[in-house]
Structure formats: structure tokens, C-alpha cells
C-alpha positions as semicolon CSV with decimal commas, in nm:
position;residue;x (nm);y (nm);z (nm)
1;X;-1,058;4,046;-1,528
2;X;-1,433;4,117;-1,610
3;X;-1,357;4,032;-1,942
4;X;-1,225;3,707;-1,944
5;X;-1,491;3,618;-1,654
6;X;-1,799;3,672;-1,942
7;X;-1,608;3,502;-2,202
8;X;-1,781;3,203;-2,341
9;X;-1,507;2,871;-2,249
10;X;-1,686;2,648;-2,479
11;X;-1,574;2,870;-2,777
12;X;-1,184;2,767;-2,729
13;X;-1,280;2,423;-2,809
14;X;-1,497;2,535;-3,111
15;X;-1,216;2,694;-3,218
16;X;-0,968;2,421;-3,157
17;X;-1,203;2,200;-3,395
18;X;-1,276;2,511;-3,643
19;X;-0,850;2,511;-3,670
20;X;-0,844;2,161;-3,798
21;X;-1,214;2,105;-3,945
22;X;-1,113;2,467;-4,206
23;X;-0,795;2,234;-4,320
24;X;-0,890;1,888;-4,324
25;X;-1,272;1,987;-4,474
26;X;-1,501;1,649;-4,443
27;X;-1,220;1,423;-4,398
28;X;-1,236;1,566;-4,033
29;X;-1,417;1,243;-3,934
30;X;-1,095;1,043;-3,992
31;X;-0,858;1,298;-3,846
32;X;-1,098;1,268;-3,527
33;X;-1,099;0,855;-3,511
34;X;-0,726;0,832;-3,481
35;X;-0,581;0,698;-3,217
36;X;-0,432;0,944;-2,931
37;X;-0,373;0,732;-2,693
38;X;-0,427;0,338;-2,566
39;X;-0,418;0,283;-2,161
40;X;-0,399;-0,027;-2,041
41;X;-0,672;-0,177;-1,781
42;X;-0,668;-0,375;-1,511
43;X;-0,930;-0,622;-1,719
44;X;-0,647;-0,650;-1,953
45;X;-0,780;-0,518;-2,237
46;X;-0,641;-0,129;-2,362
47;X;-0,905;0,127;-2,357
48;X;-0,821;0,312;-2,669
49;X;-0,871;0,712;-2,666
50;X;-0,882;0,925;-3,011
51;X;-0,880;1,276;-3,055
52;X;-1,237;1,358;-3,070
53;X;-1,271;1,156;-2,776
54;X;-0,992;1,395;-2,604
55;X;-1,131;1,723;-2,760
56;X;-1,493;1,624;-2,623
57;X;-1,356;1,524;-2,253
58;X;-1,167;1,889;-2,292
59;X;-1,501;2,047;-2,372
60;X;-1,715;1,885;-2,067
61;X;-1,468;2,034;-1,816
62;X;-1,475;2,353;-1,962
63;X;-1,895;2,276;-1,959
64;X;-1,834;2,231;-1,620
65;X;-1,638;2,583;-1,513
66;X;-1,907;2,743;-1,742
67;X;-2,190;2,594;-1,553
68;X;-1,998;2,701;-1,198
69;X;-1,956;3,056;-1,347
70;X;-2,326;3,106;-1,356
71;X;-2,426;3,035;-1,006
72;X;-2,396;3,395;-0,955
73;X;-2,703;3,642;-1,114
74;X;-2,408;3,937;-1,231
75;X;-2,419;4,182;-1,478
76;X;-2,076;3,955;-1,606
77;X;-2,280;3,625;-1,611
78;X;-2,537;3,792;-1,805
79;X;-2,300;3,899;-2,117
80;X;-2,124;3,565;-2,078
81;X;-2,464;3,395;-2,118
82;X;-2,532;3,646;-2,406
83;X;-2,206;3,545;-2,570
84;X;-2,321;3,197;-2,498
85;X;-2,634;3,173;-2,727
86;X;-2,396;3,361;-2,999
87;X;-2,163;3,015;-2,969
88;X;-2,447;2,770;-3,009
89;X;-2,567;2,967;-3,336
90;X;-2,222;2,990;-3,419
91;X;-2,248;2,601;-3,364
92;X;-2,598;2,546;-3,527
93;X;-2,510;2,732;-3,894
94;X;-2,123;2,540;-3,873
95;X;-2,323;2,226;-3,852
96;X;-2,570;2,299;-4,131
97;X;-2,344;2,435;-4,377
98;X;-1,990;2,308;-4,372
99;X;-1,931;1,931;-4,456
100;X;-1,605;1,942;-4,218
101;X;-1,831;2,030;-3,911
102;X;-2,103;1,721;-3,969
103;X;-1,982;1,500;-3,718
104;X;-2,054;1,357;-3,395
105;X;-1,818;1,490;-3,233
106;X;-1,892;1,876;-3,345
107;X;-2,226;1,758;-3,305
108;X;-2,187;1,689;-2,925
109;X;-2,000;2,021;-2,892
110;X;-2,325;2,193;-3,056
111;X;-2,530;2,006;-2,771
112;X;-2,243;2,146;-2,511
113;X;-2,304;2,503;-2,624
114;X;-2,661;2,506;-2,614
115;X;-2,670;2,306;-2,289
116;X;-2,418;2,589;-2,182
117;X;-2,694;2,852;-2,286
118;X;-3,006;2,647;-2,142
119;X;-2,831;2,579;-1,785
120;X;-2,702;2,931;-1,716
121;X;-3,023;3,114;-1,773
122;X;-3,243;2,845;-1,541
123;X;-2,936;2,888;-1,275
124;X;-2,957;3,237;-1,282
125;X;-3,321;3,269;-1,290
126;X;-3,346;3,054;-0,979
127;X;-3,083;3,223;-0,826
128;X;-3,214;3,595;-0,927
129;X;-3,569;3,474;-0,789
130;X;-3,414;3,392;-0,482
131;X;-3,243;3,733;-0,394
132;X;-3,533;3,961;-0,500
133;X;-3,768;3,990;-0,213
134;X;-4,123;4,108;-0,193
135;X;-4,398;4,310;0,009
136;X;-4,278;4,489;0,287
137;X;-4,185;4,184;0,551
């Protein structure tokens, strides 16, 4: 259970989009814009939801659980944060290098992953400073 528990969540939709962007190469941007979904409002109008739009709202939540994982300082959240700076970079040279990864949406996802990496290590610092005491009082 340790294992999945430092796993990095924000790598299964890196994947997901690594799946696609390997096949579709830099028409990814189109694949992304079409249409998943319309919902209808109660203005009238139909809010209109694409896949990017559904892959990013996928990645926040996971942002989310990620962000919850690391209120604890554990040996666990320390390799997951590890693991976390390794999907950023991951991220980062995807970005720079690949024209099938240069949009927004991976874009965001590279902002995800380093906000991932950023958030755990001031949680856990707080946290850590917290349950270390000093002197002898």
C-alpha cells in the first residue's frame, strides 16, 4: 500500500496525454478542442466542454488528493514528493522538445506538476517544523 501512497497522481494524466500526444504528434491541439460534451444552462445558452478541458478538470482533482497526501511529514510523502519533481522535469523537457506536447493544455499540466512539487515541500516543511521541538521545556 506504501507504494501506491508515494506514487506521483499527476503522472496518470501525463500519461493519458503522452498516449494520444505520441499518435496524433502536433495536431494534438485539434484533437484537444473537440467537443466532449455541451450542457445546457439555466441562462440558456450550452456551456460547451472539450477534451482538454475534461483532461485538465481530471488533473486538478488529482492536484487536489496530491496536495491532501502531503499534509503528513512521512518517509512515503517524501519519495512521493521526490517522484514529484521527476514528473515536472518529465513535464519541462516534453514541453521543450516534442511539438505534440506545446500546448496549453500540457502546458497547464506542466504548471500542475510543479505546483504539485512546490506545495508538498512548503506543507511538509511547515508541518515537520511543527512536530520537532526544542530545548529541554
Amino acid at each position: 500500500m506504501a507504494v501506491f501512497a508515494a506514487f506521483p497522481l499527476l503522472f496518470i494524466p501525463v500519461a493519458i496525454y503522452a498516449v494520444f500526444a505520441f499518435g496524433a504528434g502536433p495536431e494534438m491541439a485539434a484533437g484537444l478542442a473537440q467537443t466532449a460534451m455541451t450542457l445546457p444552462m439555466a441562462s440558456g445558452v450550452r456551456l460547451t466542454v472539450t477534451w482538454g478541458h475534461l483532461l485538465l478538470m481530471f488533473a486538478t482533482l488529482l492536484l487536489f488528493i496530491e496536495i491532501v497526501k502531503s499534509i503528513r511529514p512521512t518517509r512515503t510523502s517524501l519519495v512521493d514528493n521526490g517522484l514529484s519533481i521527476g514528473v515536472f522535469i518529465l513535464c519541462l523537457v516534453l514541453f521543450i522538445l516534442l511539438p505534440g506536447f506545446a500546448t496549453s493544455e500540457f502546458f497547464i499540466l506542466l504548471l500542475m506538476s510543479l505546483l504539485d512539487f512546490l506545495a508538498g515541500s512548503v506543507i511538509m516543511l511547515g508541518s515537520a517544523q511543527r512536530t520537532v521541538q526544542f530545548g529541554s521545556n
